[in-house]
C-alpha positions as CSV (number, residue, x, y, z in Angstrom):
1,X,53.7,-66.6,-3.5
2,X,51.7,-64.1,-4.9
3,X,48.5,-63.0,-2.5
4,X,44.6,-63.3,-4.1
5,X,43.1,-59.9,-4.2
6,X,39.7,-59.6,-4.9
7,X,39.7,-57.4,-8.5
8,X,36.3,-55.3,-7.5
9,X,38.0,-54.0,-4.5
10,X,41.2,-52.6,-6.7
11,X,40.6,-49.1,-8.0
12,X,37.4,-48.9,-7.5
13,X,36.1,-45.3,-7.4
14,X,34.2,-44.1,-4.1
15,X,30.6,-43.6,-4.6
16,X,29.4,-40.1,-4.8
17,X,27.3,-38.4,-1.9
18,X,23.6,-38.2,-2.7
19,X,21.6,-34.8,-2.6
20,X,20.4,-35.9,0.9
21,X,24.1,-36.1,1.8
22,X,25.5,-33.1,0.4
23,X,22.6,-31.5,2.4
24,X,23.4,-32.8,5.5
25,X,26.9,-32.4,5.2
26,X,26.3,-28.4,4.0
27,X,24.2,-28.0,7.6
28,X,27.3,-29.7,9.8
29,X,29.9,-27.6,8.9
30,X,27.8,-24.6,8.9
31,X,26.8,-26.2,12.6
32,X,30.2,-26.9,13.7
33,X,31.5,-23.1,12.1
34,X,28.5,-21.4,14.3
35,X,30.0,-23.1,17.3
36,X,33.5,-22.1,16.4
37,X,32.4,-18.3,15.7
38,X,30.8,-18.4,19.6
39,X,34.0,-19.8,21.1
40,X,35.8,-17.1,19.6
41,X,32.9,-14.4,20.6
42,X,33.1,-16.1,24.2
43,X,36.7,-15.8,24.2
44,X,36.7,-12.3,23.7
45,X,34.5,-10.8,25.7
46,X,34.8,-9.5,28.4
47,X,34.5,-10.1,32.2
48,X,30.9,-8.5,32.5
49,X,29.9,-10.7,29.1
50,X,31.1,-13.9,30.8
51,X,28.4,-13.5,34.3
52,X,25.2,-13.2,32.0
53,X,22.2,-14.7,32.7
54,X,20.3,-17.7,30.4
55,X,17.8,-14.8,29.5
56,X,20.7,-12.1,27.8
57,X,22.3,-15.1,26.3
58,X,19.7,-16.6,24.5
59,X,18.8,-12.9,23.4
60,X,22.7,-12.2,22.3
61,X,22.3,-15.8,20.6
62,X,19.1,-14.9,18.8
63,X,20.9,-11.6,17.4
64,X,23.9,-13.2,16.1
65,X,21.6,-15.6,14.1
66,X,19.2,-13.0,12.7
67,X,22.7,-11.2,11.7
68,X,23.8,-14.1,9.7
69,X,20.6,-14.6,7.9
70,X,20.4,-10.9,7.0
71,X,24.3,-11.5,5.8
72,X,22.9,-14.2,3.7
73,X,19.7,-12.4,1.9
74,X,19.3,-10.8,-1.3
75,X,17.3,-8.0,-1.6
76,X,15.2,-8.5,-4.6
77,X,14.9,-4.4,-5.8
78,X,18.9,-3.7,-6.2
79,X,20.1,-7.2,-6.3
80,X,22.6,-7.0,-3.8
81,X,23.1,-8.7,-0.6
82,X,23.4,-7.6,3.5
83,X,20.0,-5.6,3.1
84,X,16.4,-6.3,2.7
85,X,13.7,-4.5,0.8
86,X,13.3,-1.8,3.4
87,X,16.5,-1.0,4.1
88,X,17.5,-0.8,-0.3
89,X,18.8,2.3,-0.5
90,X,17.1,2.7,-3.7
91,X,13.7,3.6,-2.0
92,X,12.2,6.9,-1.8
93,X,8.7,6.1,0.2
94,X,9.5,4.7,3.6
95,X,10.1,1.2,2.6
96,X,6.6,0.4,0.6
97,X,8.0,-1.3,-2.1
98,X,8.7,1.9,-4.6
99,X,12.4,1.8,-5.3
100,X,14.1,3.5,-8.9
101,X,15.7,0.1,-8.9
102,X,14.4,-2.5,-11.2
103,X,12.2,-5.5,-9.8
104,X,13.8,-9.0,-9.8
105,X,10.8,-10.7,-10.2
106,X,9.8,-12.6,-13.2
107,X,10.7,-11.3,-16.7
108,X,12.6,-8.1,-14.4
109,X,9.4,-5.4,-14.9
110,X,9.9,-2.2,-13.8
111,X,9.3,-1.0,-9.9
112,X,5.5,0.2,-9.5
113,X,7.3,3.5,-8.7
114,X,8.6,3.7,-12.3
115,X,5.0,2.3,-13.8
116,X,2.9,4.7,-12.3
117,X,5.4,7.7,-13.5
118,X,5.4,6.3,-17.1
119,X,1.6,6.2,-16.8
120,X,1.2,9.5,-15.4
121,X,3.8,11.1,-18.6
122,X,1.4,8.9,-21.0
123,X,-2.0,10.3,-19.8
124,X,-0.8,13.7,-19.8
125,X,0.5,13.5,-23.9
126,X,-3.1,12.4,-24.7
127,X,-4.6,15.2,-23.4
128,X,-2.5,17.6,-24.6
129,X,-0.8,18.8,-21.1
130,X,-3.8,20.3,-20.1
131,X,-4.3,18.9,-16.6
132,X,0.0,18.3,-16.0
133,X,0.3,18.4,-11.9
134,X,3.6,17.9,-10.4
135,X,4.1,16.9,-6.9
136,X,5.5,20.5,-6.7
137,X,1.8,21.9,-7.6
138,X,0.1,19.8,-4.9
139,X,2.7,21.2,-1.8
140,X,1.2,24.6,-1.2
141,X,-2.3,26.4,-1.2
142,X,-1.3,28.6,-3.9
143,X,0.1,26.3,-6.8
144,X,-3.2,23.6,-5.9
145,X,-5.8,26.9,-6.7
146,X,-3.5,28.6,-9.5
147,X,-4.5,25.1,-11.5
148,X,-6.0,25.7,-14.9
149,X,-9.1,23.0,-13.7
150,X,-10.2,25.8,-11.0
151,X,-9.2,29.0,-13.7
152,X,-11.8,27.7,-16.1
153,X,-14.5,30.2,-16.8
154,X,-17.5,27.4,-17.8
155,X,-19.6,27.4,-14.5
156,X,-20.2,24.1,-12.6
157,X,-22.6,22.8,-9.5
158,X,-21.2,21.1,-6.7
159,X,-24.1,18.4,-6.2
160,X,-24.8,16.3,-2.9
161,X,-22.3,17.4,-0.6
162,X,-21.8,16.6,3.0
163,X,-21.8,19.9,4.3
164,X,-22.5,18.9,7.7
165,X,-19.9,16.3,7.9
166,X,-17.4,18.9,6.8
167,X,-18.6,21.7,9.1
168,X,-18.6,19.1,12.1
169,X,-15.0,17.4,11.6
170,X,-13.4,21.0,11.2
171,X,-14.9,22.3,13.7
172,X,-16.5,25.6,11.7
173,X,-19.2,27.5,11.2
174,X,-19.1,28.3,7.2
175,X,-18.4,26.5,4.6
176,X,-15.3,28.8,3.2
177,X,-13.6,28.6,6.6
178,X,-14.0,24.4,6.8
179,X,-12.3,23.6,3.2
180,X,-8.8,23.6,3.1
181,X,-8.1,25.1,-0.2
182,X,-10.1,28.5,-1.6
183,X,-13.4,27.7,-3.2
184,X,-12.9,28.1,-7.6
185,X,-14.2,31.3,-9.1
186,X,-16.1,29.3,-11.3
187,X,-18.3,27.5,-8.4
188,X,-21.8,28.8,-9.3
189,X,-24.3,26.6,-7.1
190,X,-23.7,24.3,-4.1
191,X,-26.4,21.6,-3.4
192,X,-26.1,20.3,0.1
193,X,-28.8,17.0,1.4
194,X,-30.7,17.3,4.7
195,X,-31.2,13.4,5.8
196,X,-32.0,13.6,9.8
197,X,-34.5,14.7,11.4
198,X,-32.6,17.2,13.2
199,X,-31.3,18.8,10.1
200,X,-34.3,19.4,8.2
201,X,-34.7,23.4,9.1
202,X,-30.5,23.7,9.1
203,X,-29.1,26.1,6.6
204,X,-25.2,26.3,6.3
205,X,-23.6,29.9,5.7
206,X,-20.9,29.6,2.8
207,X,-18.9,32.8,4.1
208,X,-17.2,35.4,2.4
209,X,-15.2,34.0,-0.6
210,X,-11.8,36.3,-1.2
211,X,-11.4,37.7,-4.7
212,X,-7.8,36.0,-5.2
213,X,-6.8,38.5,-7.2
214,X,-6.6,41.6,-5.4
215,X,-3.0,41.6,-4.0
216,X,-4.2,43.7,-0.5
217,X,-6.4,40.9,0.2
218,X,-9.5,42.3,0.7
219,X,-12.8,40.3,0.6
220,X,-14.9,40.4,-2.0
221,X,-18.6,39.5,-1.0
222,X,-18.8,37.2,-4.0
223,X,-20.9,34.5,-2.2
224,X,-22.5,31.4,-3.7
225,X,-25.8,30.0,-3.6
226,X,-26.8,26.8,-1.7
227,X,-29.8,24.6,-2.2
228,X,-30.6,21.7,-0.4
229,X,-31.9,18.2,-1.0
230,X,-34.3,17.2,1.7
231,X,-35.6,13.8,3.4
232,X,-35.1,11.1,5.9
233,X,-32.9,8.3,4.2
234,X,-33.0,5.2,5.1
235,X,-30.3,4.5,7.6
236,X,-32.5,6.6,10.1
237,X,-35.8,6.0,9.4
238,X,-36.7,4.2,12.6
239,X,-35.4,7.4,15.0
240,X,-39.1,8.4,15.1
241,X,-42.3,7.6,14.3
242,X,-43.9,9.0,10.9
243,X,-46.9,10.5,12.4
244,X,-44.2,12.4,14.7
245,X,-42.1,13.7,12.0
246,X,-44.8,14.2,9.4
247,X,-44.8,17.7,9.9
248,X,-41.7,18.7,10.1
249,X,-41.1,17.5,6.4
250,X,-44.3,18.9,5.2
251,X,-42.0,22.6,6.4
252,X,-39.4,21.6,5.4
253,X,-40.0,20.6,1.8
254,X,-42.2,24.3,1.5
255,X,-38.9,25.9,2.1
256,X,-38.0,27.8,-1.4
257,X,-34.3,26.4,-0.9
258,X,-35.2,22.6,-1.1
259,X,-35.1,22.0,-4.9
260,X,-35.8,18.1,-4.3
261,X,-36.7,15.0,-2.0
262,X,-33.9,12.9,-1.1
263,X,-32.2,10.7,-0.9
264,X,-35.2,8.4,-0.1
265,X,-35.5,5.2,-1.3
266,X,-34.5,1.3,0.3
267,X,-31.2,-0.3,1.8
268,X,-31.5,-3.7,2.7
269,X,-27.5,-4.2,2.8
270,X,-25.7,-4.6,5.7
271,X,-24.9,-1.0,6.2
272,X,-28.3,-0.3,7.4
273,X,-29.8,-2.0,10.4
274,X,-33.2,-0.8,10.1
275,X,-36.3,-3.4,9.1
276,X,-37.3,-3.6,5.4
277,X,-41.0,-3.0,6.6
278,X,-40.1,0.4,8.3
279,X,-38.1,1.6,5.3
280,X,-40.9,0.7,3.0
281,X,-43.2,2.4,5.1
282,X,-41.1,6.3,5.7
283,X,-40.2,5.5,1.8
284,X,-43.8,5.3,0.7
285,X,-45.3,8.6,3.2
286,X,-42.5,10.5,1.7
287,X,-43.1,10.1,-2.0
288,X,-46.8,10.9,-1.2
289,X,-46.2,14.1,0.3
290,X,-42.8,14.6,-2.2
291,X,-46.2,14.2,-5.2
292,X,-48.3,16.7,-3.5
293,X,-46.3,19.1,-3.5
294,X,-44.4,18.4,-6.9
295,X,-40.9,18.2,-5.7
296,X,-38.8,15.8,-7.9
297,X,-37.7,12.5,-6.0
298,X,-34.3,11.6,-5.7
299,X,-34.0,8.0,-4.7
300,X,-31.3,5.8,-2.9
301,X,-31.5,1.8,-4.0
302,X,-28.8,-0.2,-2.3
303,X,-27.2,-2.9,-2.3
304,X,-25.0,-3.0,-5.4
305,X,-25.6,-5.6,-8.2
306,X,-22.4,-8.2,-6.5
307,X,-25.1,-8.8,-3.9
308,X,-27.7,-10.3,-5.9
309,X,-30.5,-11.3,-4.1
310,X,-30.9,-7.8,-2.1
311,X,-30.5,-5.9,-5.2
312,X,-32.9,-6.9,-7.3
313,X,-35.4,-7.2,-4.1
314,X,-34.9,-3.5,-3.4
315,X,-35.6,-2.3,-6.4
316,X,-38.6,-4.9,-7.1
317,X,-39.8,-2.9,-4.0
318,X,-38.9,0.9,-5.3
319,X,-40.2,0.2,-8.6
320,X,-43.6,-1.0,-6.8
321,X,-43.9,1.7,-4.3
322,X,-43.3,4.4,-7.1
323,X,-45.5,3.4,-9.9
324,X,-48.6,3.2,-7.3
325,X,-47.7,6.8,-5.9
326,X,-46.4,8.3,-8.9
327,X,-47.7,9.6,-12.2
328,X,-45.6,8.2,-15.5
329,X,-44.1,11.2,-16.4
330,X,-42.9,12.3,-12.8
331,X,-39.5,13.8,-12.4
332,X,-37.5,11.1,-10.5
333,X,-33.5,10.7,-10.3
334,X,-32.0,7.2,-9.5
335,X,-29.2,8.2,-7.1
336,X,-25.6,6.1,-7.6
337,X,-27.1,3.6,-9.7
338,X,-25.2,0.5,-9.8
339,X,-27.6,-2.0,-11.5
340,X,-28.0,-3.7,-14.8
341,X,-29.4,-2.6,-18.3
342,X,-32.0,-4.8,-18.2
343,X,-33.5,-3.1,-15.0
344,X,-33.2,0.4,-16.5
345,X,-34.6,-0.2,-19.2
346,X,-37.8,-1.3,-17.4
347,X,-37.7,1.5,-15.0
348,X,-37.4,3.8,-17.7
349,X,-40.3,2.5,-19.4
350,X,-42.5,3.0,-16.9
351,X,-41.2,6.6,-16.1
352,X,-40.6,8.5,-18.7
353,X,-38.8,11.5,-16.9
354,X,-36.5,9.2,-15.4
355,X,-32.9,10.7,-14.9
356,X,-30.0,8.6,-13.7
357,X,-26.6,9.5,-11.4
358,X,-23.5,7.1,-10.9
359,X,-21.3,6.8,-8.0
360,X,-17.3,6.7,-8.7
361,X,-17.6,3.1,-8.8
362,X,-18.2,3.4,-12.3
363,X,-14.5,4.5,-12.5
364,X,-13.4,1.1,-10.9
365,X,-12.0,-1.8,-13.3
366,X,-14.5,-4.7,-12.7
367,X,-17.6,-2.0,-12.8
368,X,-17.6,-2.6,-16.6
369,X,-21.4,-3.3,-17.1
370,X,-21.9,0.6,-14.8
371,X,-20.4,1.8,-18.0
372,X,-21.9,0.2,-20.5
373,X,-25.7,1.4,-18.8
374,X,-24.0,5.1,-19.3
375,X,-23.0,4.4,-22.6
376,X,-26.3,3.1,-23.6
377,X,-28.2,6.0,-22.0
């Protein structure tokens, strides 16, 4: 008598695993072949292995698995696994990134170390080779001053310079002996600025300047002239009182060196802790004495246009302060100017010898309206 099977149960195909299962059943046998490769590590060991403490375990347990991860990774500059980005032996700079191997990443670009040579190659073809610097150029003393930038013969002025900063994190007494590389030939003027109190009678020797020519080394006195800017800016105008100080800027603006009165102005970011009120009040006594005695004004408006508010208040307060002390046509000179055209063009309305500087901001990829104020100008 023949048995009754049920028909669904013959040859009925076993239902696949989901992706939940294959997961789970991916992390037990990895699981159960990590417990394996122990037995086998604990196995062979050796007597002074087998009495460590919890502590040394854990930490020889903790190794093993960093180990297998590293095994596992891909290191996404050569493509290859066992290594990670900073230990590619593609990389030249210490494991920042730079590797002549090709990126990974989406669409495979080029390493930034490759970008920034073809860059540099492109630069250099627009302007003609003039200004090509290897990194072999930049090693030694000699190669940096042999550069055609300081052989040129057109005569330049080195404008606003720290000099005392310099002179004070060097540790020298002239100018020559503080800068690293020799001062160009073609240096004619430098123009340092006086902004304390304590450095409004200072004059800073430049030194002997060597010829760089003569083979025997001897010094030529070829020394350059320095003129100074001077006034109290703001970030110190509360170290004394004006009545105290008054004097002192009176001498020091006679001297036949100081070709100008600055930087003077208002700072009312967060750089400078000093009161509005007192800046206002040193900004306005030193334009009155900077008019009596017909020295140009140099003048320092911060903050910068991404703050708003503060900028257009500072300079609401310069432009007040200067067309009640000044005459229209007085020689002024908006230092770093990082405003709009809108405001310049006001200010230059109302002065007509107005002259304006920029900082190196205006070399910065989101300062486009700085460049479109120097472009209009």
């Amino acid at each position: 008598m023949a048995s009754i099977v049920n028909d669904d149960d013959v040859g009925s195909p076993k239902a696949s695993p989901t992706r939940k299962e294959k997961k789970k059943n991916r992390r037990k046998k990895d699981k159960q072949k990590n417990i394996k490769d122990d037995e086998v590590d604990s196995n062979n060991s050796s007597s002074k292995n087998k009495k460590l403490t919890f502590k040394e375990k854990q930490e020889l347990r903790q190794k093993k698995q960093k180990d297998r991860r590293q095994a596992k990774q891909r290191c996404y500059l050569c493509g290859e696994a066992g290594h990670t980005r900073k230990q590619c032996p593609g990389i030249e700079d210490g494991g920042r990134g730079e590797s002549r191997y090709r990126a990974k990443g989406k669409g495979s670009k080029m390493s930034s170390f490759n970008k920034k040579k073809n860059r540099g190659e492109k630069k250099n073809k627009k302007r003609g080779g003039s200004f090509d610097i290897d990194e072999s150029d930049m090693s030694r003393e000699e190669d940096l001053y042999s550069l055609k930038i300081f052989q040129s013969k057109i005569p330049y002025i080195d404008a606003c310079t720290n000099i005392s900063g310099l002179l004070n994190r060097r540790s020298k007494k002239t100018i020559v002996e503080a800068c690293k590389t020799k001062l160009p030939t073609n240096l004619s003027i430098i123009v340092s600025s006086l902004n304390k109190v304590s450095e409004l009678q200072k004059t800073y020797p430049v030194g002997v300047i060597s010829s760089g020519d003569n083979e025997n080394n001897n010094e030529a006195a070829c020394v350059k002239k320095v003129f100074y800017t001077s006034g109290i800016h703001p970030y110190y105008a509360d170290e004394f009182q004006f009545e105290h100080i008054r004097e002192s800027l009176i001498d020091s603006f006679k001297r036949s060196d100081v070709i100008a009165v600055g930087p003077v102005g208002l700072d009312y970011s967060t750089r400078c802790s000093v009161e509005p009120s007192t800046q206002k009040e040193i900004f306005t006594e030193q334009v009155k004495i900077a008019v009596e005695m017909g020295k140009p004004l140099i003048v320092h408006v911060r903050p910068e246009l991404r703050y708003e508010e503060g900028h257009k208040r500072a300079l609401k307060d310069v432009a007040t302060i200067l067309s009640m002390e000044c005459p229209t046509d007085y020689k002024i000179c908006l230092n770093a100017y990082a405003g709009t055209n809108d405001t310049l063009v006001k200010l230059m309305k109302l002065f007509t010898n107005l002259y304006v500087s920029f900082s190196s901001i205006i070399t910065f990829s989101k300062a486009k309206h700085i460049r479109e104020v120097a472009f209009d100008m």
